[in-house]
N, C-alpha and C positions, 0 to 999 in steps of 0.2 A: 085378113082372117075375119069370117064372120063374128057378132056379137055373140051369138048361140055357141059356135067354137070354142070361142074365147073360155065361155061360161065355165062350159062342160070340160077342160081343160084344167082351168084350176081350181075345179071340183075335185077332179078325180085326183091331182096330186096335195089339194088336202087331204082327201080321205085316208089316201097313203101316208102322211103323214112328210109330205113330200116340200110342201106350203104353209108357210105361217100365216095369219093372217095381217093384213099392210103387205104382202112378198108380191111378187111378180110371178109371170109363167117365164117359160125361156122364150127368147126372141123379144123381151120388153114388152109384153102384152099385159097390161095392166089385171088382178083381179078385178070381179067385180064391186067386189064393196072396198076399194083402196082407189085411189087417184097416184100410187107411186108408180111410177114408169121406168126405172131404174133396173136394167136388165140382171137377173143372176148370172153367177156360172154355170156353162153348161150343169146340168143333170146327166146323171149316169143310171141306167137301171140296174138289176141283181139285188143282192142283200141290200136288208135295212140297213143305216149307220147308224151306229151305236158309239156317241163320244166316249161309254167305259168298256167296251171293249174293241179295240185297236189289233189290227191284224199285221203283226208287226214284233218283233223281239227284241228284248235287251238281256245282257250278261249276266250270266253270277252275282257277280261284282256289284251291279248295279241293286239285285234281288237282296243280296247281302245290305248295301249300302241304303237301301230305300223301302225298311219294314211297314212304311205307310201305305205303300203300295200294295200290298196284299189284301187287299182293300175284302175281300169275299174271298180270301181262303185259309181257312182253321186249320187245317191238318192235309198230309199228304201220307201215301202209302208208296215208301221204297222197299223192293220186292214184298215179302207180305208184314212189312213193318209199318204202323202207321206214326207217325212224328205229329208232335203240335207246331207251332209257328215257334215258339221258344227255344223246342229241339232242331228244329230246322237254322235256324239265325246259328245257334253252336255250332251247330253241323260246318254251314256255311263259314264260319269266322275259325273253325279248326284248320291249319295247316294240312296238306294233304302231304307233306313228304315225301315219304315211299311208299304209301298205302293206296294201292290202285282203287279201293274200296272207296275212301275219302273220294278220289280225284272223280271214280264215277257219279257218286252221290251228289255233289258240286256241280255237274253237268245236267246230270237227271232231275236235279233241285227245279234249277234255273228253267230247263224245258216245260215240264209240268206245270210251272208259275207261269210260263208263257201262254201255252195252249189254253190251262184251264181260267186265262186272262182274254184270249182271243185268237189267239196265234192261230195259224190253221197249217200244219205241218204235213211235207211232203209223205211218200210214201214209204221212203227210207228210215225218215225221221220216226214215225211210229212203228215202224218196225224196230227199230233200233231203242226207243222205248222199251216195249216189250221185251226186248231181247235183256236188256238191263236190268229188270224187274225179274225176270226169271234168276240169271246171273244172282243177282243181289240173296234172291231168297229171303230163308228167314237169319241170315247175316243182320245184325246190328252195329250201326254205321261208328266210328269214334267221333267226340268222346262219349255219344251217350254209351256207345255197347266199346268193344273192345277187336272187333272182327277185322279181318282184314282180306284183300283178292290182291292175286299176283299182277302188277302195272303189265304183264302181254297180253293176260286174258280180259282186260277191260280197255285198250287203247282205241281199238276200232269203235268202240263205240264212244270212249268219252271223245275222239275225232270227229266224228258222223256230230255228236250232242252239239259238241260247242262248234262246229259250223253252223248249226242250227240257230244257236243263243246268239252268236254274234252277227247273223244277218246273210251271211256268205250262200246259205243255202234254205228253202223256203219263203216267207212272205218279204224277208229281210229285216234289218233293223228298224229299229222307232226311229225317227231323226233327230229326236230330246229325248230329254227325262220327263217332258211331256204330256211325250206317247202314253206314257201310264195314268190312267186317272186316278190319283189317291183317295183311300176314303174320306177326311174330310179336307175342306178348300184349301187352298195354296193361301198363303199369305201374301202381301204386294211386292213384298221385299224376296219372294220365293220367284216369283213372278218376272220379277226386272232381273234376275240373275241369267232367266233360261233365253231373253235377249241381248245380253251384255256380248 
């Protein structure tokens, strides 16, 4: 490969943001202003990567268990109810029993944190959103409100959801806890846990 090549190479995947400087091109082609010769991994084109947003989903449970992870979202709107992060975490830590409403909301929670985190969901998947959001209405969820929906008219969807949340269908699961970038840094002892 020519020097002029070379150049114009990892020119262009700086500009993309593709190259750090000291990095290599692919195939070990040194930049020009670095002497490191040390091949990367393949490059892939399409979307930028973004380490805080991951294209990738985790559960309930998870969104329940890891409030630091909401790193960039205040509030959500289940059917035309909007919740803060405090209502939502009740939401999520209330017992769904027999309240088909709960068990949607817990689904519909978890999706929503996904997507509006990076997730990029099929076309079932936002359908079945919306379809849930309509269902919901202006229902308010326990224990903040007292509303409840019959568990047959919400099953397909909270089925359809949590396929969705669990990885089964769509981009799939994170493969940690990770996947999620928290708002602020992990600790080292957070750290050595997620390799143990």
């Amino acid at each position: 490969m020519s020097r002029r090549i070379r150049r114009v190479t990892a020119s262009i995947l700086t500009a993309c943001g593709l190259l750090a400087i000291g990095s290599v091109v692919p195939d070990g082609v040194a930049r020009a202003d670095s002497a490191v010769t040390t091949p990367l991994p393949p490059l892939t084109c399409g979307k930028p990567i973004h380490p805080r947003i991951p294209n990738c989903t985790v559960t309930a449970a998870y969104w329940r268990n890891h409030p630091e992870s909401w790193s960039r979202v205040e509030s959500i709107t289940l059917g035309q109810v909007s919740y803060d992060q405090v209502q939502l975490l009740t939401i999520l830590d209330h017992p769904p029993r027999r309240n088909g409403l709960v068990q949607l909301a817990h689904q519909l929670i978890a999706a929503k944190l996904n997507v509006m985190l990076g997730a990029e969901p099929p076309a079932e998947v936002a359908a079945a959103i919306t379809r849930a959001d309509a269902l919901i209405g202006s229902l308010v969820v326990l224990p903040i409100g007292s509303d409840n929906l019959p568990l047959c008219r919400v099953w397909p969807l909270v089925s359809t959801l949590r396929l969705f949340n669990e990885g089964f269908i769509g981009p799939g699961r994170c493969p940690h806890a990770g996947g999620i970038t928290p708002a602020s840094s992990p600790t080292w002892g957070a750290l050595k846990t997620i390799y143990r």
